[in-house]
C-alpha positions in Angstrom: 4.5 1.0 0.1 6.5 2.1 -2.6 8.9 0.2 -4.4 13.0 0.7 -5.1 13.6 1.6 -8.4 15.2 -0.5 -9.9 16.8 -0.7 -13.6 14.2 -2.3 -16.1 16.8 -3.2 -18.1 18.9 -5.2 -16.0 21.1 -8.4 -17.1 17.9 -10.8 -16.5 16.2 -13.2 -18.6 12.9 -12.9 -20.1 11.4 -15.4 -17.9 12.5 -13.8 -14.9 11.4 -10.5 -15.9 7.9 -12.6 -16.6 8.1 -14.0 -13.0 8.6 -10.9 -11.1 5.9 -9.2 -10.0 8.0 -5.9 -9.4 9.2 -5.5 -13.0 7.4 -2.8 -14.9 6.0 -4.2 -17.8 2.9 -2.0 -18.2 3.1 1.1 -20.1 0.4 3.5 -18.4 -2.1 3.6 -21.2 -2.0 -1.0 -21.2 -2.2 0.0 -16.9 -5.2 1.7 -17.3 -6.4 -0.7 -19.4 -6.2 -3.4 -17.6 -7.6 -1.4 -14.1 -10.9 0.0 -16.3 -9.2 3.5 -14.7 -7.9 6.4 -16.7 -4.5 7.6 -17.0 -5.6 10.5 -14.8 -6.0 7.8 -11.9 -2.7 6.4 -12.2 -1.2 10.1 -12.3 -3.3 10.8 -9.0 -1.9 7.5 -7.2 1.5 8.8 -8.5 0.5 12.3 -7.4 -0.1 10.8 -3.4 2.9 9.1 -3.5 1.0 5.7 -3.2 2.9 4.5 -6.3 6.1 5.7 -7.5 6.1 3.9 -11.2 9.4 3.7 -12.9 10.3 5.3 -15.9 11.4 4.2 -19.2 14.2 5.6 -21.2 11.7 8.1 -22.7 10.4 9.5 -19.2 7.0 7.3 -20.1 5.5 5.9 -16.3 5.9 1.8 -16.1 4.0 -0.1 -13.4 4.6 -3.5 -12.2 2.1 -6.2 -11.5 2.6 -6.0 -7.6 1.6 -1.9 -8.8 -1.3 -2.8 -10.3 -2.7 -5.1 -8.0 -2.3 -1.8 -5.2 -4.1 0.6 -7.8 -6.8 -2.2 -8.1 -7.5 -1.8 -4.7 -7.5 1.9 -4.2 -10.2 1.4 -7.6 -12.6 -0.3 -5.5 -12.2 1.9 -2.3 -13.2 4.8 -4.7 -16.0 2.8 -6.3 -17.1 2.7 -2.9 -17.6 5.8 -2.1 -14.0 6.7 -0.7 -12.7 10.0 -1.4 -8.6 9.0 -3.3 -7.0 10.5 -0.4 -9.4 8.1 2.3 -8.6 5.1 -0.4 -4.9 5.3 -0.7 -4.6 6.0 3.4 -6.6 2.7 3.8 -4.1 0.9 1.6 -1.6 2.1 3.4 -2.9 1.0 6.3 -3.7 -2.6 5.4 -0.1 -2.6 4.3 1.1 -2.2 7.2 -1.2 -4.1 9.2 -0.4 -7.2 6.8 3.4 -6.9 7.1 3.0 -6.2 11.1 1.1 -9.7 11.2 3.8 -11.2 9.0 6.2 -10.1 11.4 4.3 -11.4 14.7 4.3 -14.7 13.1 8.1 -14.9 12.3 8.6 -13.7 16.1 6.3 -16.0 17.2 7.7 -19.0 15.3 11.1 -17.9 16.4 10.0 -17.4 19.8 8.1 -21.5 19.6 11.8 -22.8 18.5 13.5 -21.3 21.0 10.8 -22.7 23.8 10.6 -26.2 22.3 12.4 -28.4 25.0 12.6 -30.9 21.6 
């Protein structure tokens, strides 16, 4: 579930930077913010090792959109009564369960073209 690191400050344009969803734009005080969590949250996702936010020159955490959207979730496993630990395993989980059905299709789709008599 975790994400490479890579360099924020790569040779890419602002509008790609906009565009990906894996570019860490969000400080983790604007992160918080925007999840109606507090820091402490983002520290304990960090702290499972459900999200591994980059760092900026200064050491501060910076998450990504794609990060957000994961902490988002875990939020409203916990508002529902999830212990963080139960929450973040359940992400995990539907995770994998969504990239295990992305892979069935592929094979599947592979598997229909090399069947087709056409």
């Amino acid at each position: 579930m975790q994400q490479p690191n890579t360099d924020p400050t790569g040779d890419r344009s602002a509008a790609d930077k906009l565009d990906d969803d894996t570019y860490p734009a969000y400080s983790m005080g604007r992160a918080a913010e925007i999840l109606g969590v507090t820091p402490a949250f983002l520290r304990g996702l960090d702290a499972a090792e459900l999200l591994t936010p980059q760092r900026s020159a200064g050491g501060h955490r910076r998450y990504s959109r794609y990060q957000l959207r994961i902490a988002a979730r875990v939020r409203e496993l916990v508002d529902a009564g999830n212990p963080l630990d139960a929450a973040c395993r359940i992400v995990i989980l539907e995770d994998q369960l969504a990239e295990a059905q992305r892979l069935n299709t592929d094979l599947r789709h592979t598997l229909d073209q090399h069947t087709d008599p056409h």
